[in-house]
N, C-alpha and C positions, 0 to 999 in steps of 0.2 A: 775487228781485230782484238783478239782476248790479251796479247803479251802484257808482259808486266804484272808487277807487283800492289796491294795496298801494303803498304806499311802505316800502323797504327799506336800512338801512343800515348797512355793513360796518365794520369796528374801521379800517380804513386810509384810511378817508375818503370812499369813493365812497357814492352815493345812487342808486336808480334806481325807478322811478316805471312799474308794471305795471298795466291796466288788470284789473280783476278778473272779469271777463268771459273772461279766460285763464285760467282758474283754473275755469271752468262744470264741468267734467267730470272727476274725476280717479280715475285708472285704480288699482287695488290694488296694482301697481308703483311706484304715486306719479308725481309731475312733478316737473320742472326749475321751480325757481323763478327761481334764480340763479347766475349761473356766477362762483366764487370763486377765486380764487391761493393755493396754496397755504399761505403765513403770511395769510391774511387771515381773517376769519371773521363769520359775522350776527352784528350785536348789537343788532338794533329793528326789528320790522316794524309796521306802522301803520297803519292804515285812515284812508284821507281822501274828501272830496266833487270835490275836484280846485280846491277854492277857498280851501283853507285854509294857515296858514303854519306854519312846521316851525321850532323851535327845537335846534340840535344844541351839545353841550358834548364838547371835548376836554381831554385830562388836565392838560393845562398849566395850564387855566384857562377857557381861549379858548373864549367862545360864541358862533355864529351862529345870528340869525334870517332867513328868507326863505322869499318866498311860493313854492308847492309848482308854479305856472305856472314857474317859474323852470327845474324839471325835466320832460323832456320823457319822455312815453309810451313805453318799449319793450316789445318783447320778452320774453319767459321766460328763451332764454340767453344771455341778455348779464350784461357786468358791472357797468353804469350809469358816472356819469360823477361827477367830483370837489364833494363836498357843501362843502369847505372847506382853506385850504393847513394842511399840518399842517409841525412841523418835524419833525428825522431823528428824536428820540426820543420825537414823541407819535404821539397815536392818539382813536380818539374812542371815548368811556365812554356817551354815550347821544344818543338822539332822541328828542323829543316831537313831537304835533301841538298848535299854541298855541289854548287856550280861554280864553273872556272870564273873565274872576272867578277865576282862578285865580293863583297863582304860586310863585316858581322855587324848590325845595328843591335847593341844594349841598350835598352832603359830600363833604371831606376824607379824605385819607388815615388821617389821623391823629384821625376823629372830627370833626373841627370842621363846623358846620354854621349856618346860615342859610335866613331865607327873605328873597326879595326879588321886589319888584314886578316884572307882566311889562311894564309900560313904562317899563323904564331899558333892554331890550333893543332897542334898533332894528331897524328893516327893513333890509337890509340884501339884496347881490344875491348868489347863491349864488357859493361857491370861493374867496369873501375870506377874508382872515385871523380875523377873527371880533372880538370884544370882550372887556374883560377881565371876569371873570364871579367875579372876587375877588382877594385875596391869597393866592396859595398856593407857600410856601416850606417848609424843612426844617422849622419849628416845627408845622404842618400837613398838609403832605405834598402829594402830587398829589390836583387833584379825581377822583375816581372815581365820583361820581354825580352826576345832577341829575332831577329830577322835577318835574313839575305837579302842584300838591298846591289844593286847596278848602281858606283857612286854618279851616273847621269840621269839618275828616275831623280822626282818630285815623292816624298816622305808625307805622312797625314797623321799627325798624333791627336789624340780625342782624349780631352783629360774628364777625370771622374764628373767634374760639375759638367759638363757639355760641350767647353771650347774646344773649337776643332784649330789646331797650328798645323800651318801647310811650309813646308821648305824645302829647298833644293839640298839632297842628300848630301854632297859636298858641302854646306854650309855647318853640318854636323864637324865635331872636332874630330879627326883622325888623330888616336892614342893609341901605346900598346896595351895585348893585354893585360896586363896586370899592372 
């Protein structure tokens, strides 16, 4: 069954939206998914029905949501088009596709984290500047993650030196966002 969508999104902001049906047949050479610049790099590919809405978080804080109609069907080598403004020294840390019952795990730089409802995010039209998706200064650090988490899953953060902390998602603080 070919339906649906890749949706793929790059660290410098672009988003582009492949029908998967481009993808039926691939050769032991492999295929061109996406064509990238050289400082830019994938960081979220994502399976969608082509009705669904896309939550993205960049480092600053800044999170956008918008429906995935918002991005239009290309190609394999292209390089899609701007998912959200970033400024000169951000970047974006992650993408989801937004599901009912669930919501937003943040962390911090510096460990701090949170969970928050997924409807303090608005809809929102894709390229804007995005919303504030917390406090994140020097005491904190920059955001580096965000996740869609079920608050009855078990959570696995892996810190830079090698500990792995394992906890029940509900043990996390539910805050708003900002």
């Amino acid at each position: 069954d070919q339906q649906g969508n890749l949706l793929m999104a790059t660290r410098n902001g672009l988003i582009k939206k492949t029908a998967l049906s481009e993808f039926a047949s691939i050769r032991k050479v492999g295929k061109i998914a996406i064509n990238l610049v050289d400082d830019d790099e994938l960081i979220s590919v994502q399976l969608t029905c082509g009705r669904d809405e896309i939550l993205m978080a960049a480092s600053s804080g800044k999170c956008i949501r918008f429906a995935e109609d918002d991005v239009r069907l290309m190609g394999r080598d292209t390089m899609g088009v701007k998912s959200m403004k970033l400024d000169a020294d951000d970047y974006v840390v992650d993408m989801t596709v937004v599901q009912s019952g669930c919501e937003i795990l943040t962390v911090s730089q510096n460990g701090y984290g949170k969970r928050t409802s997924l409807d303090e995010y608005r809809l929102q039209s894709r390229a804007g500047k995005g919303i504030k998706a917390g406090v994140f200064n020097a005491k904190t650090g920059r955001l580096v993650n965000m996740k869609l988490i079920n608050p009855d899953d078990d959570i696995m953060i892996i810190a830079d030196n090698g500990i792995i902390i394992r906890m029940r998602a509900k043990e996390v603080s539910k805050i708003s966002r900002d």
